[in-house]
N, C-alpha and C positions, 0 to 999 in steps of 0.2 A: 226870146229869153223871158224868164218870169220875173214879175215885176218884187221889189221885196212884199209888199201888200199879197201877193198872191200867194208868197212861199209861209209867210209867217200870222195871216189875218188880220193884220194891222198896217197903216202908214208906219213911215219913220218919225217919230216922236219928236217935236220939235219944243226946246223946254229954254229955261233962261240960265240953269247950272246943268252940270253933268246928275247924269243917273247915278242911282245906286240900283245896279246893274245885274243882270244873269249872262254869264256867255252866249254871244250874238246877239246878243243886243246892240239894236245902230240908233244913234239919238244925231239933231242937230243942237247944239249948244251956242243962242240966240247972243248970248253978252261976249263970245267969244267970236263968234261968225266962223265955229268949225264943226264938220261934220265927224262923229266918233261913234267908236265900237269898244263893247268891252269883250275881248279876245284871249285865247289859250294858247300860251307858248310853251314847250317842252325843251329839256335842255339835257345832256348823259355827260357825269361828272365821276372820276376816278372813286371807286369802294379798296377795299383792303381787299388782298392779291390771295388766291388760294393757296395751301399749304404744296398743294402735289398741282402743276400744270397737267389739265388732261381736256380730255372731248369727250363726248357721246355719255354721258352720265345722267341722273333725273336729278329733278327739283323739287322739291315742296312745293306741286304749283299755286296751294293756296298759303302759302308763307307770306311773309309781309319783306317789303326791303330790308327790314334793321333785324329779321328773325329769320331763318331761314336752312332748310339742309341741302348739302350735294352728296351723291354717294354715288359710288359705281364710276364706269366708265375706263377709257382705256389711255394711253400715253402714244402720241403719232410718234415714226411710224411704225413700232412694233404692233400697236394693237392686242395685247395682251392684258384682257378682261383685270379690271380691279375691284376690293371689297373696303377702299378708304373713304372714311365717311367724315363731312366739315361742317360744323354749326356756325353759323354767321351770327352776330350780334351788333352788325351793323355798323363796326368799324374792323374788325378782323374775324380770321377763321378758327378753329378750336378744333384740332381732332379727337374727333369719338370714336364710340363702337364702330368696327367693321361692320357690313353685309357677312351674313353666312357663306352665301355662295359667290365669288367673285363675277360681275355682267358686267356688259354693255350695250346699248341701245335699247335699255328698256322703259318703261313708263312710268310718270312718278305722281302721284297725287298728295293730298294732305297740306299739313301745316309741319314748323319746325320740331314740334314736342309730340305729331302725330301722322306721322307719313305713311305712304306704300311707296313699296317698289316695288314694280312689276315687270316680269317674264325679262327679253331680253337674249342675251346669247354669251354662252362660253367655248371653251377649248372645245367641247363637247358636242355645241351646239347648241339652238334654240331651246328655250324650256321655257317650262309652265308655271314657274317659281314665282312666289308672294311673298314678302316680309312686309312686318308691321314694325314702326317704331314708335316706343314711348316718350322717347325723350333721351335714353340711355343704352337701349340695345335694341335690336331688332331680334324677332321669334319670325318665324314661318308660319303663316297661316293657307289657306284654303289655296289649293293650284286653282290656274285658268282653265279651260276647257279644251284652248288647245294652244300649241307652242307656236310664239313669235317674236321677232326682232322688231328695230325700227318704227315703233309707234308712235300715239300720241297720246298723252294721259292727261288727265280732269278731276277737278271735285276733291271730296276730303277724304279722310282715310274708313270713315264708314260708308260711304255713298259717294264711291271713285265709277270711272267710266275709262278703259282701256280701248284704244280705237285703231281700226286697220293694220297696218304694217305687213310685215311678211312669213309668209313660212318656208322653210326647208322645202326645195333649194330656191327657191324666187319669188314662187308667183304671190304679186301682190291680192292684200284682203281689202272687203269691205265690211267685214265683219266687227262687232261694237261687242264687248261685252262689260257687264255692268257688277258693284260690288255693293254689297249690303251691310260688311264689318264680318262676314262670315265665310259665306260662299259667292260666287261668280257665274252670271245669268245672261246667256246669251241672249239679248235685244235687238234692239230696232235697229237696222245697218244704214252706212251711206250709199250713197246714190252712185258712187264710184269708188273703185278699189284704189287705196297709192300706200305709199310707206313713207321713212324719212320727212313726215310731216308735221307742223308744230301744231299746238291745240292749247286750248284754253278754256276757263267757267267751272261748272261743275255741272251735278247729275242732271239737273233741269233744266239748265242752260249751259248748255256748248258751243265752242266755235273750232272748227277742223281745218287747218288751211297750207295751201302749198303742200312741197312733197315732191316723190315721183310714181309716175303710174309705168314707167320704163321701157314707155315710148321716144317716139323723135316729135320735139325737143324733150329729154329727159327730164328737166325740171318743169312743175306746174304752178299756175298762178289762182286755181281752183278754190273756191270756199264752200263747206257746207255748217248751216245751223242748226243745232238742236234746243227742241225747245220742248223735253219730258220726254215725249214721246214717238219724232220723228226727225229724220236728216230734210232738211232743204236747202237748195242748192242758192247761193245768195251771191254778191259781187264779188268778181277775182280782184286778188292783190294785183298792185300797178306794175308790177316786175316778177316773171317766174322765179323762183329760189328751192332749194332743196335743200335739209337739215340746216331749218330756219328754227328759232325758237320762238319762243313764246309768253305772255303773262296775260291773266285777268279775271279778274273776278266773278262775269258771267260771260255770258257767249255775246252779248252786247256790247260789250267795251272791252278792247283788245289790245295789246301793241304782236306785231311782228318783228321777227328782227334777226339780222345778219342771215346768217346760211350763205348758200352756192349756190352761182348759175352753171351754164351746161358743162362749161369747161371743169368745176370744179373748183373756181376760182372762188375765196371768202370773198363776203358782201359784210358794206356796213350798212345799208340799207334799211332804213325802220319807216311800217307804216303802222297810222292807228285805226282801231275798227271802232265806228259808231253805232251799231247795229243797220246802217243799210249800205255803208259805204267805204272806202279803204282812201286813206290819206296818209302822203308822203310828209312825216317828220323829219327830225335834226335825227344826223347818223351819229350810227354810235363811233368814238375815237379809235376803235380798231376794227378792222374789219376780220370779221369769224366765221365760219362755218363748224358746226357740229357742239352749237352753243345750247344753253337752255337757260330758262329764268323764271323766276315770281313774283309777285304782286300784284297790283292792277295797271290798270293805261294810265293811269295818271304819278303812280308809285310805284315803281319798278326798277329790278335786279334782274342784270345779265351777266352771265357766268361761265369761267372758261372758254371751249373751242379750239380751234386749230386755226391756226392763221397764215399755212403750217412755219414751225414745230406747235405742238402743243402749246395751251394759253392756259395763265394761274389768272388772266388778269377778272375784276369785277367791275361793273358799270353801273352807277344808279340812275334811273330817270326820276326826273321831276318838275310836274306839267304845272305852272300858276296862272292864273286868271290876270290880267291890266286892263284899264283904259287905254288905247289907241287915238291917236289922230287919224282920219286916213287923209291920202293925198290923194290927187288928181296928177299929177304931174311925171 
């Protein structure tokens, strides 16, 4: 086992008060005879409850907790595609403009006052469909390249990144395509095909993770990173899941959370991503599948799902820094 000198280039700091500290930091504290850390705890505490309970919708993945949109999605267990759109303000919801076209399972990028949504599927079937929102309605801009379901979306609304999912009738993609505010540029793919997968960052840094590739076991615990210019393949989540969500700011620092294992069964299950490793958090107070969210790992909104029936409810996370004792005992 490595010593702490090995992991961090230093001994543990041996002083007469406590530190004024960065996380991970371990000191011995000489007038107290204790050894301490200053350590990050996370904590998911009740938000205001969406207007319509639904699942499979997008997020503003670069939205903040207290700002944020849901649009789209469907109502278990009819599944019958929706065009209702909810601004959050960080104590309740607000409905707005509708979507044009009613979807669900499509991909959501942006912030609250400037989002996409992306492709997705209706009564119809998969489509290639874009909208852009200002704040107040959403316009249709530039289609995808080509039609699908079940992705994962990233980045803001001029410099979004749409990744894998499925096309008519199954077969999953590894296909990545990339947005500039105008049109859609088929890029740099991952290293494996899956759909139903959460994602998070934006155009220069991404993180892909979980999913199914619709094999046995159906659900995956898979990660891949982007970083500008290419997928690489990094540590898998601690537990397979499927229509798992997602939040974060770049493809370095992540939370995962809720979804399904094989059964189908909702997960409350939250890990955080530090850019090389997956760590098992505080679960969230219900357990969901077919959630989605914004923010970052450390300020973070979970939303909706099925739990089944359908879920209105909202979660906030929020990660603080303390001094620690540790024990020995």
């Amino acid at each position: 086992m490595a010593t702490y000198k090995e992991i961090h280039g230093v001994n543990v700091q041996y002083r007469d008060s406590d530190a004024t500290a960065v996380e991970g930091d371990v000191w011995y504290n000489a007038s107290t005879k204790v050894l301490k850390m200053y350590g990050a705890a996370g904590a998911w505490s009740s938000g205001g409850n969406l207007n319509t309970a639904r699942g499979h919708g997008i997020m503003s993945t670069q939205g903040t907790q207290t700002a944020s949109i849901y649009s789209g999605g469907s109502v278990w267990p009819s599944g019958s595609p929706l065009g209702v759109t909810e601004s959050y303000d960080g104590s309740s919801w607000t409905e707005v403009g509708d979507l044009n076209s009613n979807r669900q399972d499509g991909g959501g990028a942006g912030t609250a006052t400037a989002a996409l949504h992306t492709t997705g599927s209706n009564p119809g079937g998969h489509v290639v469909l874009c909208e852009s929102w200002d704040g107040s309605t959403w316009t249709e801009v530039g289609d995808l390249n080509a039609a699908r379901r079940e992705v994962g979306g990233a980045g803001i609304q001029t410099a979004a990144i749409l990744i894998a999912g499925n096309y008519a009738p199954q077969p999953r993609s590894v296909n990545t395509e990339y947005f500039d505010g105008s049109s859609w540029t088929e890029g740099a793919n991952l290293n494996a095909a899956k759909s139903n997968l959460g994602a998070a960052g934006v155009d220069a840094s991404a993180i892909a993770f979980a999913g199914t590739a619709g094999g046995d076991p159906y659900s995956l615990a898979t990660a891949e990173q982007y970083d500008g210019s290419s997928w690489s393949e990094v540590a898998d989540l601690n537990t397979i899941r499927v229509n798992i969500g997602g939040a974060g700011a770049t493809g370095t620092a992540a939370l995962a959370f809720g979804g399904a294992n094989d059964d189908g069964d909702p997960q409350a299950l939250v890990e955080s991503w530090d850019g090389s490793s997956w760590t098992e958090v505080a679960n969230l107070s219900t357990s969901r599948r077919a959630i989605h969210g914004s923010g970052t790992n450390t300020s973070a909104l979970a939303v909706g799902g099925e739990t089944p029936p359908a879920s209105n409810a909202a979660e906030e996370w929020n990660m603080a820094a303390s001094v620690e004792t540790i024990a020995f005992d």
